[in-house]
N, C-alpha and C positions, 0 to 999 in steps of 0.2 A: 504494500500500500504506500502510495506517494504520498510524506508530506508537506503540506504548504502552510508557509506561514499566515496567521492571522490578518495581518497589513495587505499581503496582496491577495487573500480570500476574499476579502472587504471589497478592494476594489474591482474585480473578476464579477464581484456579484453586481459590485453599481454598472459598470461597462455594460452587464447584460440588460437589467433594467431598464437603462436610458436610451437604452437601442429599441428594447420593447415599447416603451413606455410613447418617444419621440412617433414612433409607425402609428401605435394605434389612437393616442389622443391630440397630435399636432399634426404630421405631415398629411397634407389628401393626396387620395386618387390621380395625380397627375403625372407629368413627365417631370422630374429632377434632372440636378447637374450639382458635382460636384465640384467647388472654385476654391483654389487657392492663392489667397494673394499675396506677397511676398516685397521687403522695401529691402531698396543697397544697404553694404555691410556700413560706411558712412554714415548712416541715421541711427543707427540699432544704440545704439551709446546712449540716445538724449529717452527713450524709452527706458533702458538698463536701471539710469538713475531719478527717474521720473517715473512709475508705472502708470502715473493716472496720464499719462498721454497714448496709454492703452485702446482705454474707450474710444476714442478720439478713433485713433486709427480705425475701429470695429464700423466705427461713422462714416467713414471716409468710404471704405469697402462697402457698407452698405448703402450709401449714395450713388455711388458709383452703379453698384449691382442692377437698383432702383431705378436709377435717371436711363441706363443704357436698355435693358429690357421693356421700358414703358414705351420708348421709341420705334418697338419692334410689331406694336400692337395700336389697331387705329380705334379702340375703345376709350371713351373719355373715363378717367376714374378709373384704369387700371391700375392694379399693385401687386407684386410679387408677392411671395412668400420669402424667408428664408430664413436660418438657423445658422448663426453663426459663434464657433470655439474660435477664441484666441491663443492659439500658443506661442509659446516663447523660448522653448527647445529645440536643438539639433540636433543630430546622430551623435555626436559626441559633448552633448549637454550646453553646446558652446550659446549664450546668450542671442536668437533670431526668432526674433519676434515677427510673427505671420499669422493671416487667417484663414481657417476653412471654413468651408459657407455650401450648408446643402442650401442649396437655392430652387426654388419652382423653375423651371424650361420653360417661359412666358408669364402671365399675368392675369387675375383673379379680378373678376367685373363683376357687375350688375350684381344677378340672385344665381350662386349658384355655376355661374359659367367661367369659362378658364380660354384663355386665347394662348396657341402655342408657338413658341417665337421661331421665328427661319434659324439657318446658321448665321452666324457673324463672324465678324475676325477680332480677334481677342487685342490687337494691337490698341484698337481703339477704347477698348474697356482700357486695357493698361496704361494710354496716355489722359482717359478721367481719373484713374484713379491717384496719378503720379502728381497729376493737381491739384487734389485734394489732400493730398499729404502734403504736398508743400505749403498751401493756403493754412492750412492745420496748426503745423509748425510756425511760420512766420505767426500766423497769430500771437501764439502762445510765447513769440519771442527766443526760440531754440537754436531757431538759424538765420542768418540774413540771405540779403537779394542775391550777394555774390557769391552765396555756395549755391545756391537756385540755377543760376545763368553757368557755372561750372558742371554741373550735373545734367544739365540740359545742354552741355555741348558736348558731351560724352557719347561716342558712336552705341554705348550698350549700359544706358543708365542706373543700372541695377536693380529695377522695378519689374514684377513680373508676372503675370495672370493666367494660372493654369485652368483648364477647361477639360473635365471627365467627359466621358460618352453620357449620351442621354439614356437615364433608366427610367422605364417604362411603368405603367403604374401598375402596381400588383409584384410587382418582385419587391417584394418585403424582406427578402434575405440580404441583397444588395443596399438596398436602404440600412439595414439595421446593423450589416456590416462596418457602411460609412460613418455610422452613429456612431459607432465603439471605437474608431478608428480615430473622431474627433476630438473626443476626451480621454484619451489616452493618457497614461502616465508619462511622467519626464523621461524617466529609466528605464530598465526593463531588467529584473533582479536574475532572469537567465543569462543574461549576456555580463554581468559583475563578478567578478572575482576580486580575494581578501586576502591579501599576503601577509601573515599578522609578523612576521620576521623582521621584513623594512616596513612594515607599517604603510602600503602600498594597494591601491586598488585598479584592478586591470580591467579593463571597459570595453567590450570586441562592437565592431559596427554591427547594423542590419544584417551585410551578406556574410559576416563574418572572417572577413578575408582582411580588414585592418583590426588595430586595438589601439589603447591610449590608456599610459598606465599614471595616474593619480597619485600626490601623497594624499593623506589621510584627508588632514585638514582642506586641502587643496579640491577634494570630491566632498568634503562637506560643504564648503563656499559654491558650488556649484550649481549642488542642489538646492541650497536653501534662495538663491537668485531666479529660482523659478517658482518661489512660495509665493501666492497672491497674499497681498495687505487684507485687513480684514473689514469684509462686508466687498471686497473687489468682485464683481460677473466676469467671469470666465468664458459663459455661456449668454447670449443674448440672441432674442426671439422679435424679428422684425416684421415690416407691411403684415401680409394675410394672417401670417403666423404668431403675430405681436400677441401680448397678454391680454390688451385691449383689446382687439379685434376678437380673440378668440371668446373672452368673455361678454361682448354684444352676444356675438353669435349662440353662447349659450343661454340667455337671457332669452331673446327669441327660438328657444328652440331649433335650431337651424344647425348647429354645428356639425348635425351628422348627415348633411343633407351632400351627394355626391355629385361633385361638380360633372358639367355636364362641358368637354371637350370639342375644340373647334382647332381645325389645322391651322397654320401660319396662311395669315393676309398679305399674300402678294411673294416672290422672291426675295431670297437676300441679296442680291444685285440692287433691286428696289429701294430696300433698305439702307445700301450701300448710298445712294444718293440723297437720302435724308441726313447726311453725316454733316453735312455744313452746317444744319440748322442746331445740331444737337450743340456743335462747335460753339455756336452762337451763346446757348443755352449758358456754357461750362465758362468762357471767357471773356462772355456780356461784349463779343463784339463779332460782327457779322464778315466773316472773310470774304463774302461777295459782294462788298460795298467797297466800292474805288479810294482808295486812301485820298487822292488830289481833288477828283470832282463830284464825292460823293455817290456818285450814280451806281446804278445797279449791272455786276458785269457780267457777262455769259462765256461760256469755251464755243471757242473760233475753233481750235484745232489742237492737235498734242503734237508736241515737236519732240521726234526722239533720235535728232540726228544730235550727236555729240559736237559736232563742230559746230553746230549752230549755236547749241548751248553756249556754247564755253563764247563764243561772236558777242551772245546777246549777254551774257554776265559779265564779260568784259567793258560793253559800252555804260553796263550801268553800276559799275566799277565794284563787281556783287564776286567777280572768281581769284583776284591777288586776294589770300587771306596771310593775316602777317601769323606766322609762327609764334607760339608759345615760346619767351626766353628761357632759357637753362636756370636750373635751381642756383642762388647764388651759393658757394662752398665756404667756408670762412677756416681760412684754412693756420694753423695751430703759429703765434708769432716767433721768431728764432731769436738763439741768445738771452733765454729767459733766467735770471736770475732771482733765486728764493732766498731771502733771507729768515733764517732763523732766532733770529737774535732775540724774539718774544716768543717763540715757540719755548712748550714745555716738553715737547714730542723729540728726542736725540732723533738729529739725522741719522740715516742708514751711511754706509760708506761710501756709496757712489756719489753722495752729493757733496762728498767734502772736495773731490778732486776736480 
């Protein structure tokens, strides 16, 4: 007979629970997706020593979620659903703070009915969300303009928005799988080992094939940097799925009422041409509006000859970009002399010579 410790009996039993619990009293009948969304190693600091800019980020990703899906759907008053865990662990416990978000595959209307959204391209989710963390930040005073405009001229910003397959409604194994998958523990007590000799704890990855070996203290600090503060959400329940929402819905008897599915309005090609206005939405400024004469401008034509390119940015003095200077080095001065003549520390011998 295997046994297990009490601590992770505990949470074996919640994981299962809130896998159960999320299927049959919160998620409906719809199509899901699972989203991951992830900020550069750069930002992860001002979170580390700040957790309440935690929530914040859960806001950002769920605005995002929110604004980009509602776009997909030509009902007025549509709203997603979605469930989202904050974590703030890595494979090897390292401080990276991200979210996962089951989210609804479209948006929840009227009495009852569900519109399901086309494909999109995630790049665009990823450039609202990248704006929202920064608007976020700057608010709260964490970073200024000039690390903004440095991270925005970076070819691979470190912002990132992952996008699961669509699961169907009725696979409740796949759903409750994700559930358990989002509140996971920091660690995983099969993968640790305890060398009580040097006082050493050895950590193997997921596939097993690296490790990372800990002093004592050194995996105590690690773990204890992914303890939420107290009274912190971990877990937060947004649009269809909000607390509010669900508790209307059961005041009116309604919550068990099975949305009734409508395929996506129109392509995502379609879709794809609503992306200026959404722009408009996210940066309060209409990129089809003439910066000189105001007016309203249309595409003439796409020019993909590279000579022409490089012809037309040159007249508008848009292709010389100056180089980034070299870090300055400050480099150590020569014929430095120490005197010790208040020192209470005896020179070593080299410095007498």
């Amino acid at each position: 007979m295997e046994l297990v410790a009490p601590g992770r009996a505990c949470h074996q039993k919640r994981v299962v629970e809130f896998g159960e619990w999320l299927c049959q009293e919160v998620i409906k009948a719809v199509p899901h997706r699972h989203f991951v969304f992830s900020i550069p190693k750069i930002l992860r600091r001002y979170f580390l020593f700040d957790r309440r800019l935690l929530s914040g980020l859960s806001r950002c990703g769920w605005e995002s979620l929110k604004l980009f899906l509602q776009e997909t759907v030509p009902e007025e008053g549509a709203v997603p659903g979605a469930v989202i865990a904050i974590q703030t662990f890595g494979d090897f416990l390292g401080f990276n703070p991200h979210l996962h978000i089951l989210g609804s595959d479209g948006c929840f209307y009227a009495e009852g009915m569900f519109r399901v959204a086309p494909s999109f391209e995630l790049k665009d989710m990823e450039e609202i969300f990248h704006h929202k963390v920064f608007k976020m930040l700057l608010s709260k005073g964490k970073i200024t303009q000039d690390l903004v405009n440095m991270l925005m001229s970076w070819r691979r910003s470190g912002f990132n928005v992952y996008c699961g397959p669509r699961i169907q409604p009725g696979d409740e194994q796949a759903m409750e799988n994700i559930a358990r998958y989002i509140i996971r523990a920091s660690f995983s007590q099969e993968r640790m080992s305890y060398i009580p000799e040097e006082s050493k704890v050895v950590y193997e990855s997921k596939d097993g094939k690296e490790e990372k070996v800990f002093d004592a203290l050194e995996w105590l600090a690690a773990m204890c940097s992914h303890v939420p503060n107290k009274g912190e959400q971990m877990v937060r329940y947004c649009g269809y799925y909000s607390n509010v929402s669900r508790g209307k819905r059961k005041m009116l008897d309604r919550d068990g009422v099975i949305p009734s599915i409508l395929q996506p309005d129109g392509s995502s090609k379609g879709h794809r041409k609503n992306w200026a206005r959404l722009i408009q939405k996210i940066y309060e400024v209409d990129p089809l509006t003439c910066p000189k004469c105001q007016g309203r401008m249309r595409i003439i034509s796409f020019i993909e000859d590279g000579e022409v390119i490089k012809k037309i940015l040159k007249h508008l003095g848009l292709w010389e970009v100056k180089p980034r200077p070299p870090p300055k080095v400050q480099l150590p001065p020569k014929n430095v002399h120490i005197d010790y003549s208040d020192s209470q520390v005896p020179p070593c011998e080299d410095d007498l010579y």
